[in-house]
KEMARVEX-33066 format. One record per residue (C-alpha): residue number from 1; residue in one letter; x, y, z; chain. Coordinates in steps of 0.25 Angstrom, whole numbers, plus 5000, padded with zeros to 4 digits. Layout:
BEGIN
<NUM A <X Y Z> A>
...
This chain:
BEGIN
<1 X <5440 5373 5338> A>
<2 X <5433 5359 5342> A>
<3 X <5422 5354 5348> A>
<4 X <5427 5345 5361> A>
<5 X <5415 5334 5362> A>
<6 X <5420 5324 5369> A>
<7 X <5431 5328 5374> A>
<8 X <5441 5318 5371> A>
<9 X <5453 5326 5366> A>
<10 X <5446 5339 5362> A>
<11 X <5434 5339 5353> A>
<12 X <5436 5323 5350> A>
<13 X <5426 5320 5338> A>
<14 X <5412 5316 5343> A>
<15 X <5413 5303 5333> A>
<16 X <5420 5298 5345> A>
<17 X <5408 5296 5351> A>
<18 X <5403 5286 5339> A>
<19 X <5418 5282 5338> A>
<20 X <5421 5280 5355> A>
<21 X <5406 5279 5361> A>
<22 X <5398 5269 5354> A>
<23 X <5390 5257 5358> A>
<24 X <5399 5247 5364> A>
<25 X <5383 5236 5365> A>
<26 X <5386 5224 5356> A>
<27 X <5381 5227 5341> A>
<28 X <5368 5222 5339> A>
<29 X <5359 5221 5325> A>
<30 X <5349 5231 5323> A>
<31 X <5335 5226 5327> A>
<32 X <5322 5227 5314> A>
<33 X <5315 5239 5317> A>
<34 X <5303 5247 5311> A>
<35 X <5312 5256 5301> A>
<36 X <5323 5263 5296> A>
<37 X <5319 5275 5307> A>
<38 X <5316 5268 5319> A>
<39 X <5329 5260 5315> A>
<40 X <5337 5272 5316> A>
<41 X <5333 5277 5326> A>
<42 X <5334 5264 5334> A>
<43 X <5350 5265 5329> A>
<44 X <5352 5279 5333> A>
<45 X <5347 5276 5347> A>
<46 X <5357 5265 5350> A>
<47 X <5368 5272 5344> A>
<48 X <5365 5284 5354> A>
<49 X <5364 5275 5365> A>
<50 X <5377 5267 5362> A>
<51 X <5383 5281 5361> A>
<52 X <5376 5282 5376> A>
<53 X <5381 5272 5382> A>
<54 X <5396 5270 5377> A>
<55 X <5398 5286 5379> A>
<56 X <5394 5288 5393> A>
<57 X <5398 5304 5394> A>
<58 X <5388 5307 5379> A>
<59 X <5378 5301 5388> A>
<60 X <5380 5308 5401> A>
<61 X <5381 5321 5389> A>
<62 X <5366 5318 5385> A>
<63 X <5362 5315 5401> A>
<64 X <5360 5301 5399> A>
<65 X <5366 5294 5411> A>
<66 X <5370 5280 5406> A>
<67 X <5386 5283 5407> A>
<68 X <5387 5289 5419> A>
<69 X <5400 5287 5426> A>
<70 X <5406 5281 5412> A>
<71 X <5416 5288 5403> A>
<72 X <5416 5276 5391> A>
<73 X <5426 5265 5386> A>
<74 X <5437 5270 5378> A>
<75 X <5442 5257 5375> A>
<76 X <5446 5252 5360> A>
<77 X <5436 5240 5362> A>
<78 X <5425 5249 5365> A>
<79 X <5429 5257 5353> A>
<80 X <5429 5244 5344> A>
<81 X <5415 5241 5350> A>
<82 X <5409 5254 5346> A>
<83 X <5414 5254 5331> A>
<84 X <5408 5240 5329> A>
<85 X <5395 5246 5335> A>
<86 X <5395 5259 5326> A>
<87 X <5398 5248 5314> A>
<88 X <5385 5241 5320> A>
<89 X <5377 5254 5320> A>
<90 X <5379 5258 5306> A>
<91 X <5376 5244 5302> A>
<92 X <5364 5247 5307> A>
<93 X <5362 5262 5303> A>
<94 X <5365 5256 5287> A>
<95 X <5353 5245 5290> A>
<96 X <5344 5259 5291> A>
<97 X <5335 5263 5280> A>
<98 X <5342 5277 5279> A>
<99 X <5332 5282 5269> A>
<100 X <5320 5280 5276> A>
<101 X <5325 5289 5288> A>
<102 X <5320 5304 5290> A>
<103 X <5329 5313 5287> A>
<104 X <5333 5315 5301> A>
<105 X <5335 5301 5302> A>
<106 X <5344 5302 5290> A>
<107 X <5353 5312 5297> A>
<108 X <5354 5305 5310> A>
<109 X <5359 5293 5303> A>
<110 X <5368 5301 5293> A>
<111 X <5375 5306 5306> A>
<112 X <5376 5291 5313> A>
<113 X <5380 5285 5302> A>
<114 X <5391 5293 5299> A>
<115 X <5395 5294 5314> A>
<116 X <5396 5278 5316> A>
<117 X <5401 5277 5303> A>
<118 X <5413 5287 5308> A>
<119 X <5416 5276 5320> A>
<120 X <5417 5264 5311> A>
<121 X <5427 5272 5301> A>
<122 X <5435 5278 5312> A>
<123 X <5438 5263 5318> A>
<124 X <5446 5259 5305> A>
<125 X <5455 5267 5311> A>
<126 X <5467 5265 5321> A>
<127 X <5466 5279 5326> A>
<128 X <5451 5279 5329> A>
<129 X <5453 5267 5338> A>
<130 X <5467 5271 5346> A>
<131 X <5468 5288 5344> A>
<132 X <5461 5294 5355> A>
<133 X <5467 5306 5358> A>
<134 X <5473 5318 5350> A>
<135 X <5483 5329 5358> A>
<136 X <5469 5335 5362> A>
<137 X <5466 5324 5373> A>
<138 X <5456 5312 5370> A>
<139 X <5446 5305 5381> A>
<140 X <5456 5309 5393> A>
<141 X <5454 5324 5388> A>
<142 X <5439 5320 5387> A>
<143 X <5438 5315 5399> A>
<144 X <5444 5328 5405> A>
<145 X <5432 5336 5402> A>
<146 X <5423 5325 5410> A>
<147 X <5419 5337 5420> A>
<148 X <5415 5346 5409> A>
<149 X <5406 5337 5401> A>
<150 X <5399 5331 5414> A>
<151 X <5386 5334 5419> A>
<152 X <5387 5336 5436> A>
<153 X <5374 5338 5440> A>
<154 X <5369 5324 5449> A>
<155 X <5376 5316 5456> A>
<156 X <5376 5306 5445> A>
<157 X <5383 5314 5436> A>
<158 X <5394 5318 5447> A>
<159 X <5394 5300 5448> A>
<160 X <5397 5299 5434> A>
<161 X <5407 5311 5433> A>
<162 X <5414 5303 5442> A>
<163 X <5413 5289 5436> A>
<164 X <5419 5293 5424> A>
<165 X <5430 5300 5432> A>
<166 X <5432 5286 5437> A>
<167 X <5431 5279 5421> A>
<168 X <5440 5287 5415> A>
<169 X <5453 5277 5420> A>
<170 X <5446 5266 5410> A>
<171 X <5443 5276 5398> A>
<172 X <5457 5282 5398> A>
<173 X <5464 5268 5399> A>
<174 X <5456 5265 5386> A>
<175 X <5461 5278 5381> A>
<176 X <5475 5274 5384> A>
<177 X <5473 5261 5379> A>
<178 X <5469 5265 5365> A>
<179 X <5479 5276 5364> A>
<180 X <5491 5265 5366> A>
<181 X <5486 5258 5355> A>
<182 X <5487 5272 5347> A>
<183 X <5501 5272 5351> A>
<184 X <5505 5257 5347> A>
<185 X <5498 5257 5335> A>
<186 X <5505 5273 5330> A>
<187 X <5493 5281 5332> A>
<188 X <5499 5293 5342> A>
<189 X <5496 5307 5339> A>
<190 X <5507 5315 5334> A>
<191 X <5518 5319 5345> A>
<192 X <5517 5335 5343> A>
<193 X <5502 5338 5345> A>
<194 X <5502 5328 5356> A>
<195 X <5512 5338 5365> A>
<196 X <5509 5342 5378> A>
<197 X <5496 5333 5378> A>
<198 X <5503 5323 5391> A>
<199 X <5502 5337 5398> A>
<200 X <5489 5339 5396> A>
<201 X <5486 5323 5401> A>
<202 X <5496 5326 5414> A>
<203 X <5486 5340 5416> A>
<204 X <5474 5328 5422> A>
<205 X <5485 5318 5430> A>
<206 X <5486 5327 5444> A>
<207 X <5487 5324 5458> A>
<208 X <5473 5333 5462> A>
<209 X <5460 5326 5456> A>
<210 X <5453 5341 5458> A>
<211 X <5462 5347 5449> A>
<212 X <5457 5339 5438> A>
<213 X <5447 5343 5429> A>
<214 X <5438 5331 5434> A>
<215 X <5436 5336 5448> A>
<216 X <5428 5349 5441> A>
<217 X <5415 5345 5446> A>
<218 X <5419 5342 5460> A>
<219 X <5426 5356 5460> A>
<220 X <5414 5366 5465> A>
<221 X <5405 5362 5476> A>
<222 X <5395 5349 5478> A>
<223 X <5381 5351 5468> A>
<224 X <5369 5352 5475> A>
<225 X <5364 5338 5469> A>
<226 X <5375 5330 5477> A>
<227 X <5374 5328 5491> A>
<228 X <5389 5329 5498> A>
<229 X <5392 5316 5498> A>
<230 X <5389 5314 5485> A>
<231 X <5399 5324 5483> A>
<232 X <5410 5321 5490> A>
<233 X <5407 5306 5484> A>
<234 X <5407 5312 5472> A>
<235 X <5421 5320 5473> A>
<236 X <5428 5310 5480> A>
<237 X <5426 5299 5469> A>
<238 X <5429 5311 5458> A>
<239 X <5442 5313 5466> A>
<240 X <5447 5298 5467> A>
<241 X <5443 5297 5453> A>
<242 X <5451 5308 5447> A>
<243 X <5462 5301 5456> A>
<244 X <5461 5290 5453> A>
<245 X <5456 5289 5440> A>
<246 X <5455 5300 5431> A>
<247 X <5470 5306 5435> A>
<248 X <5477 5293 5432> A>
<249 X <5471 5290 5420> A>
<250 X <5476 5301 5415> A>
<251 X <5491 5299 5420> A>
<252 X <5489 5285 5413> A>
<253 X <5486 5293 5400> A>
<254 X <5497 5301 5404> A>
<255 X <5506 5292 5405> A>
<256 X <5500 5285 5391> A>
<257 X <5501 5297 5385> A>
<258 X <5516 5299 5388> A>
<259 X <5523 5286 5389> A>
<260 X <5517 5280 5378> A>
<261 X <5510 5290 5368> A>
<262 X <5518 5300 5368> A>
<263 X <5529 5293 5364> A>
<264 X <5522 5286 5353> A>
<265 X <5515 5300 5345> A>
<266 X <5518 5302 5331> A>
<267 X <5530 5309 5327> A>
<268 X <5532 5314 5314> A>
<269 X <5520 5317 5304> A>
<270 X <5508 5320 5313> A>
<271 X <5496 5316 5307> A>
<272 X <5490 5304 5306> A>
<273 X <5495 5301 5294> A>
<274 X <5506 5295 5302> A>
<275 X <5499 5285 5309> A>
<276 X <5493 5272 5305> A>
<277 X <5483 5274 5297> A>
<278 X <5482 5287 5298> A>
<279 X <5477 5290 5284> A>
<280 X <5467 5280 5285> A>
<281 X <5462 5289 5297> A>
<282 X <5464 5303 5293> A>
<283 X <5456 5301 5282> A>
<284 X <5444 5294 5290> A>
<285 X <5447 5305 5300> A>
<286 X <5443 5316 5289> A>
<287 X <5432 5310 5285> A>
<288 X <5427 5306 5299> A>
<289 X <5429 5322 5303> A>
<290 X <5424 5330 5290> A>
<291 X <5412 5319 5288> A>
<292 X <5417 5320 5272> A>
<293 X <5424 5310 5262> A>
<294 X <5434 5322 5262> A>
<295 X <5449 5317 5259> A>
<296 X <5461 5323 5269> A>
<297 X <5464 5328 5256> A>
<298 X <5453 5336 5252> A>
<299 X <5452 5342 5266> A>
<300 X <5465 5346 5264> A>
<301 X <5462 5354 5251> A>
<302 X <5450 5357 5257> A>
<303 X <5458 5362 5268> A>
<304 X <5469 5371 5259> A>
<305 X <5456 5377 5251> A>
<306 X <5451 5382 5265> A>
<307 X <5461 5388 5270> A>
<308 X <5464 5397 5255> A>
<309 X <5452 5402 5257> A>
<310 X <5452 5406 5270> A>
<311 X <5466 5412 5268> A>
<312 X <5459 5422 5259> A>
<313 X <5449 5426 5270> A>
<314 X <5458 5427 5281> A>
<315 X <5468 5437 5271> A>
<316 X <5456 5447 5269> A>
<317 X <5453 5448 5281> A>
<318 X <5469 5450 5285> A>
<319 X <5467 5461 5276> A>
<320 X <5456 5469 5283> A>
<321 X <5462 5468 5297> A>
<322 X <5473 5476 5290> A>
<323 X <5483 5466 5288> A>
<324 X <5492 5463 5274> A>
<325 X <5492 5446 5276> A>
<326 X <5483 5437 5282> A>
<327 X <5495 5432 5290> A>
<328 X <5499 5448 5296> A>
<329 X <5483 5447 5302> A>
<330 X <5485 5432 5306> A>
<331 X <5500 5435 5314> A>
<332 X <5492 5448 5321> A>
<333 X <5481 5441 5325> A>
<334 X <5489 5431 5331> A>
<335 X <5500 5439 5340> A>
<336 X <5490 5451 5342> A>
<337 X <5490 5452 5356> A>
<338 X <5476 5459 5356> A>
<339 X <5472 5446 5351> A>
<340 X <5474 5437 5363> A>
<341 X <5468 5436 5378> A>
<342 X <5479 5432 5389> A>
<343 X <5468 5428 5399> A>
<344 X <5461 5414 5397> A>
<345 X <5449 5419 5407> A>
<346 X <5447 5430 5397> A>
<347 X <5448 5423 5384> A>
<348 X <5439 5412 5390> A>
<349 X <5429 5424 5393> A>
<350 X <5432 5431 5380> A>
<351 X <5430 5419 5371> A>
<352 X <5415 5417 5381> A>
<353 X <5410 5432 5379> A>
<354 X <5414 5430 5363> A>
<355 X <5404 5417 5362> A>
<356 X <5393 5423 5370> A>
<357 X <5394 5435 5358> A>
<358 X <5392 5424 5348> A>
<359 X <5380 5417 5355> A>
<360 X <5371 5429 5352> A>
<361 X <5374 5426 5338> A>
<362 X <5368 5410 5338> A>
<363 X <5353 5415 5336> A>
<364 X <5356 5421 5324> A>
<365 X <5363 5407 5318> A>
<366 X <5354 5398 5323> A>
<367 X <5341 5395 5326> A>
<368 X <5343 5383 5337> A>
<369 X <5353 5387 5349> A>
<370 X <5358 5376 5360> A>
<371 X <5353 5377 5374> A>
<372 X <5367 5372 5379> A>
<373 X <5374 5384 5383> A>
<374 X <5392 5385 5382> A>
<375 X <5401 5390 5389> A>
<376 X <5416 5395 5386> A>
<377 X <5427 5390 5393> A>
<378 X <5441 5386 5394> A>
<379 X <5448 5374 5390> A>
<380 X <5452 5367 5402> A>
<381 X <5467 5369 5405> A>
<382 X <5472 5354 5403> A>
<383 X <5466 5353 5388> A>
<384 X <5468 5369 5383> A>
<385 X <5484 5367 5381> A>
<386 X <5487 5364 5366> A>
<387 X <5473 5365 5365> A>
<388 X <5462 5370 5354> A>
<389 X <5456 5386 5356> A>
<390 X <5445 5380 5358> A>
<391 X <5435 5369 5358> A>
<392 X <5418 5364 5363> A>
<393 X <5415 5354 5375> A>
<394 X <5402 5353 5370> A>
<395 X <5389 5353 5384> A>
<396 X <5377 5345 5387> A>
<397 X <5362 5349 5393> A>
<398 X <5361 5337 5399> A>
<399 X <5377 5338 5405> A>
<400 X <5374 5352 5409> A>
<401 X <5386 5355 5401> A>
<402 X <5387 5368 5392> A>
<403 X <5396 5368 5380> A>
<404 X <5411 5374 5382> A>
<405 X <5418 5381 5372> A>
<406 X <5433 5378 5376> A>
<407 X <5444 5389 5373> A>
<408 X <5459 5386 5376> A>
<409 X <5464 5398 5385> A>
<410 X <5479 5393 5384> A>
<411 X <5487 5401 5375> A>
<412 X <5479 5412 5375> A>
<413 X <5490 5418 5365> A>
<414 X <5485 5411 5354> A>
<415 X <5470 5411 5356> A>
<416 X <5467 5425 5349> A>
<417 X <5454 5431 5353> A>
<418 X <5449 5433 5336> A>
<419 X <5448 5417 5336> A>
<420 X <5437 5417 5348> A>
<421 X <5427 5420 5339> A>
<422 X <5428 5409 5331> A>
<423 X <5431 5399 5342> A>
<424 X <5420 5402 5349> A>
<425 X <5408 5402 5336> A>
<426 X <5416 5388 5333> A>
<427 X <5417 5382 5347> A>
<428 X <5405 5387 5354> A>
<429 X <5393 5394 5345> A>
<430 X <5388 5392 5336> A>
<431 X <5401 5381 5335> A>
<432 X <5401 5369 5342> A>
<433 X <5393 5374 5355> A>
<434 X <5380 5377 5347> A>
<435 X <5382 5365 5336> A>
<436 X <5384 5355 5346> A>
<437 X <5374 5360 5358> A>
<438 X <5364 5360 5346> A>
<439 X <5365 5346 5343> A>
<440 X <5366 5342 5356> A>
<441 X <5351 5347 5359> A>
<442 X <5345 5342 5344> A>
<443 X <5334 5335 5343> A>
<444 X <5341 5325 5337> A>
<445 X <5345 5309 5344> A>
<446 X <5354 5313 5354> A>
<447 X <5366 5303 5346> A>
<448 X <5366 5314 5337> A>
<449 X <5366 5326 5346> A>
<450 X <5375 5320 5354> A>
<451 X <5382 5308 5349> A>
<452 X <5387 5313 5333> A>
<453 X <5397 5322 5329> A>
<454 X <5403 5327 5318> A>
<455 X <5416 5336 5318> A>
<456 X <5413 5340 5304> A>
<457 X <5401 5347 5307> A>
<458 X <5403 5351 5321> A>
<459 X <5416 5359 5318> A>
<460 X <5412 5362 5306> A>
<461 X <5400 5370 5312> A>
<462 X <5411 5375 5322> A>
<463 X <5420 5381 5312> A>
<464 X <5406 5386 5303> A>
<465 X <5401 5394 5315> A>
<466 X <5415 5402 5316> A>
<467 X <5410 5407 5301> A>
<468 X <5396 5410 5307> A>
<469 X <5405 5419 5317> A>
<470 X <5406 5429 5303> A>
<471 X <5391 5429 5305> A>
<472 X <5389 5434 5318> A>
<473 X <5400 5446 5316> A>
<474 X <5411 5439 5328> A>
<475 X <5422 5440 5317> A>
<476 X <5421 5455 5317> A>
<477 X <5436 5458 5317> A>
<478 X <5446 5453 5307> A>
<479 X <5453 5446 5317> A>
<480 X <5441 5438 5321> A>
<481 X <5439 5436 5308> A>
<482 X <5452 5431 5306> A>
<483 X <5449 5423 5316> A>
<484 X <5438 5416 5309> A>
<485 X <5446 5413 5297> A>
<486 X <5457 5408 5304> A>
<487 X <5449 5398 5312> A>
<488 X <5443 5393 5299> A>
<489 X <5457 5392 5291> A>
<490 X <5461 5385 5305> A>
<491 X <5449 5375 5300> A>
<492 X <5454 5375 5285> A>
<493 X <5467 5371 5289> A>
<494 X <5464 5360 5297> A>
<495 X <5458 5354 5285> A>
<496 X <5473 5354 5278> A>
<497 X <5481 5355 5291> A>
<498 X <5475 5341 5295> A>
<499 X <5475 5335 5282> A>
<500 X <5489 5339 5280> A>
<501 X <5494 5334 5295> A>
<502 X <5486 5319 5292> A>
<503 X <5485 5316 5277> A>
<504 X <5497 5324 5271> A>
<505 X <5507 5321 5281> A>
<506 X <5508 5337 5287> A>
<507 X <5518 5340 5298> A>
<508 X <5512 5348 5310> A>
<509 X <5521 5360 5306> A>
<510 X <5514 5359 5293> A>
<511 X <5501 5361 5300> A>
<512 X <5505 5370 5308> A>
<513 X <5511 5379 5297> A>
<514 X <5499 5378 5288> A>
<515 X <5491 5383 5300> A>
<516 X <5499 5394 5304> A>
<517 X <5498 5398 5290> A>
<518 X <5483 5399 5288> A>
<519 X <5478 5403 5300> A>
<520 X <5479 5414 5310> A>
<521 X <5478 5402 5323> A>
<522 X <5489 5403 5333> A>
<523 X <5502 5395 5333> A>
<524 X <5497 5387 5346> A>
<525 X <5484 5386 5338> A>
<526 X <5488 5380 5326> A>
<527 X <5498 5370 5335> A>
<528 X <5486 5365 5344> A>
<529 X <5479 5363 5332> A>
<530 X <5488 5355 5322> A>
<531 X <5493 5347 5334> A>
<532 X <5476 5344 5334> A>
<533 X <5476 5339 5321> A>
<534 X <5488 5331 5322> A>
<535 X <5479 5324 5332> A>
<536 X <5466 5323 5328> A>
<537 X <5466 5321 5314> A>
<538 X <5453 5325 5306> A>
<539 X <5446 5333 5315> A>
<540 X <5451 5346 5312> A>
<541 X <5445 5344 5297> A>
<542 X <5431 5343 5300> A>
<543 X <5428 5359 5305> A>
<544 X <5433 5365 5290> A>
<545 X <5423 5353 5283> A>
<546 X <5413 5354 5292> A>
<547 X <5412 5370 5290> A>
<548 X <5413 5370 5278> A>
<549 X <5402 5360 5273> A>
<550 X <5392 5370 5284> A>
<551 X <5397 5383 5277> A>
<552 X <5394 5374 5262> A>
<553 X <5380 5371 5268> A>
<554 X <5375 5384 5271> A>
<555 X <5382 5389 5259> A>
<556 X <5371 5380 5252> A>
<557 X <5359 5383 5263> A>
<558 X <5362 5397 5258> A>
<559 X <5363 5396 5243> A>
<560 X <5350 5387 5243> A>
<561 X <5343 5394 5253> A>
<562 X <5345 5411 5249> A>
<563 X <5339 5419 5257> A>
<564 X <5331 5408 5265> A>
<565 X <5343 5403 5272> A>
<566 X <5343 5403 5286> A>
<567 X <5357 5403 5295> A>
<568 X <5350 5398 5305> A>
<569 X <5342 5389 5299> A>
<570 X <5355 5382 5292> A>
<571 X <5363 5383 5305> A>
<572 X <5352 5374 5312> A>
<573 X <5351 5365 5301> A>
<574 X <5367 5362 5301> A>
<575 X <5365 5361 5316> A>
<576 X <5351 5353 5318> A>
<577 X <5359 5340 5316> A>
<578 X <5368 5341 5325> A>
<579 X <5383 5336 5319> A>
<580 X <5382 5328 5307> A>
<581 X <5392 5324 5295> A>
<582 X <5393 5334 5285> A>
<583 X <5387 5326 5274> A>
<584 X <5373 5326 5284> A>
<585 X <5374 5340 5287> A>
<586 X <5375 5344 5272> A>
<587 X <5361 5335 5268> A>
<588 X <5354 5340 5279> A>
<589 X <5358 5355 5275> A>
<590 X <5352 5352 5262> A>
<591 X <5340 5346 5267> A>
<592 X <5339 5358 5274> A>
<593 X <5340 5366 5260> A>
<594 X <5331 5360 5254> A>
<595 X <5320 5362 5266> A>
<596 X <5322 5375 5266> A>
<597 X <5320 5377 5252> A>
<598 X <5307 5368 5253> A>
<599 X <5302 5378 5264> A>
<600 X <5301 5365 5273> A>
<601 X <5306 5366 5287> A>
């Protein structure tokens, strides 16, 4: 499970955005101003600006028109410029009278600091500069979901769509150009998981442009805003730059990918420990994706400690379906053929009937709800081989965009209809859909609704809403309720399975046996997923640390509180935020502790 935000690859961490999309202006001194407050604030805005300008589809996503027709710049100078700017930005932030800002203040720089701090310390790192894809895909993947993540309503925004249809050549030689410095300097991904990934690159190189996921918005008939010859303009240019454009640059990554690449992936021990650097790095990458001082070692033990005791629960409930082990239930629940759909229309439809059930639960969790609405559907064909179960696109208002829950309808076999209920309460509501819809309409500064992202806490509230599925009774089976436990063993393993792959020199058989072991995911599951750690290391650590520090804080709201806590209540106050680093989130609980117990609002 995994929240897809920008799309490069899937769910590619949203510190991109400091680390890719920051101001490219040349660095300037902070002027004197009235205070502390007004300097702030003054700060804050020409971050969020610099963010505007340098990532043109974050401003089209919040309706300001500034990047119209322009997709970025890739490019490792550009990169270079943006960490000296982020290094120019916290020098400024450190000049701030911290102590005299408001407590709102306070947690607005809290969250920036940390986030520009994250692109300074990632750039003293190879890998940062030259990795910029994993066996998921990277920005040509991204780019692929340019139709789904547009708004189409004027004739402007059909003009821009097709402007950035006719920049990607430019963005994608920068790719290519940064990835062949991965190469000569030994910093490939690993040769297993990246198998079968040039067949999904050849799946966007064909002969027809309309049969390419760009030529989606030209498919259905002309809108009643264009007159038609706007339209036909509009669709021959679209045509001539898929043709032209879009369809060879993917041949040229193609042909990148295979003759020079693929040749060059790591062979032997998988993780990153075998590249240069690669310690240096895996432990900046734990830090950088739990937001704690935690050690690959401690996650590890953390790791081995979890899944002991979710053993124990998963064996109890073995014993009420019946069964002598743990692992009789597990092997029947996963060749059971009651278990499993053979139609991807009716699992798609299935999956969307079981997240409408839950909807009617929200009201009782939580006193704020997102206008933007979701919908379910499938991931598209050329992205769901070798794939997740499942994953978030995240909408927009101002696009006209509703979120997407994504479920892969491949290999239907190993998609067993008990998970569904924790899939959907982690990737839809109240998962990632109502978390991050939420903080996209907050009155907060539009850089932190918009702009900051933390996978500790937005996966960890994932993986924390499939336990609040025990509270709205969708666990009502003990195959469901396997279900549950074997999600969140699958979380706990990740905490040793990628410390073991990229700090203790794990094979990927190692990983995958430790898997099989634990939890009751599928064989193509557990392959799809160890190949995704082996590729993106880190990331996979920050849902079981997130979860754990929200199920530690209202563990202490209730204990403090008795019988004045307030689900609801503590539910709003871990969203109200918006995603912050754990550390920030657990003062802001207590603050919230401690007003409640003064009988302050």
């Amino acid at each position: 499970m995994q929240y897809n935000i920008l799309n490069m690859g899937q769910k590619v961490m949203r510190q991109a955005i400091l680390g890719l999309m920051l101001a490219v202006s040349p660095l300037a001194t902070a002027p004197v101003m009235a205070g502390p407050v007004e300097d702030y604030e003054e700060l804050r805005e020409d971050v969020w600006q610099s963010y505007l300008d340098s990532a043109p589809t974050l401003a089209t996503s919040v309706g300001d028109r500034r990047g119209d027709g322009q997709l970025g710049d890739l490019s490792l100078a550009e990169y270079d410029r943006q960490v000296e700017q982020a290094r120019a930005y916290i020098a400024r932030l450190e000049a701030i009278d911290f102590d005299a800002l408001p407590t709102d203040l306070k947690v607005d720089y809290q969250v920036l600091m940390s986030s520009l701090e994250d692109t300074v310390a990632a750039a003293e790192h190879d890998h940062s500069r030259y990795v910029l894809f994993t066996n998921r895909g990277g920005w040509f993947t991204g780019f692929a979901s340019l139709p789904n993540r547009s708004p189409f309503f004027t004739l402007a925004d059909y003009e821009s769509y097709v402007g950035r249809l006719e920049a990607y050549g430019a963005v994608n030689e920068q790719g290519i150009a940064r990835s062949r410095e991965a190469v000569a300097r030994g910093l490939t991904q690993p040769c297993e998981p990246m198998e079968g990934f040039d067949a999904r690159i050849a799946q966007q190189v064909v002969e027809d442009p309309t049969q390419t996921p760009f030529w989606q918005p030209f498919a259905g008939d002309k809108p009643n805003a264009l007159t038609d010859e706007q339209w036909e303009d509009l669709k021959g240019r679209a045509r001539a730059a898929i043709s032209d454009t879009v369809i060879p640059a993917y041949a040229d990554f193609l042909e990148f990918y295979t003759e020079e690449y693929a040749p060059n992936c790591l062979s032997g021990t998988p993780g990153v420990l075998a590249t240069p650097g690669g310690e240096d790095y895996y432990a900046y990458r734990v830090a950088s994706f739990t937001t704690t001082d935690m050690t690959p070692d401690e996650v590890h033990n953390l790791g081995l400690s979890e899944v002991a005791r979710i053993r124990s629960e998963m064996e109890d409930v073995a014993a009420q379906a019946g069964f002598d082990t743990r692992e009789a239930f597990i092997e029947h629940l996963r060749t059971d053929p009651q278990y499993y759909m053979t139609d991807a229309d009716e699992y798609v439809r299935y999956a969307a009937a079981l997240a409408k059930e839950i909807d009617g639960f929200l009201p009782q969790l939580f006193g704020r709800l997102p206008r933007n609405p979701y919908t379910v559907s499938p991931i598209p064909a050329a992205q769901a081989p070798g794939n997740t179960t499942a994953y978030y696109e995240p909408g927009s208002l101002e696009t006209g965009s509703a979120g997407i829950y994504r479920i892969n309808t491949t290999e239907l076999d190993q998609r067993p209809l008990w998970e569904l209920p924790a899939l959907g309460v982690h990737e839809a509501v109240p998962g990632h859909h109502l978390q991050i819809a939420i903080q996209q309409e907050l009155d907060i500064h539009p850089l932190r609704a918009n702009g900051t992202f933390f996978t500790a806490f937005v996966e960890g509230w994932g993986l924390y809403s499939e336990r609040l599925g025990i509270e709205m009774g969708l666990y009502d089976t003990p195959a469901k309720q396997m279900g549950r436990l074997s999600y969140e063993m699958w979380r706990a393993t990740r905490l040793v399975v990628d410390t073991g792959l990229h700090s203790k020199g794990w094979s990927k058989q190692q990983a995958v046996d430790f898997m099989t072991e634990n939890t009751a995911l599928s064989a193509s599951n557990i392959d799809a997923e160890v190949n995704r750690y082996m590729t993106w290391p880190g990331q996979a650590l920050a849902y079981k640390i997130g979860e754990l520090k929200i199920r530690e804080l209202r563990e202490r709201a209730e204990e403090a509180l008795g019988a004045e806590f307030d689900l609801r209540a503590f539910h709003d106050t871990v969203l109200e935020n918006g995603s912050i680093p754990l550390s920030v989130l657990d003062a802001h609980v207590d603050r919230w502790i401690a007003n409640e117990l003064a009988g302050e609002d």
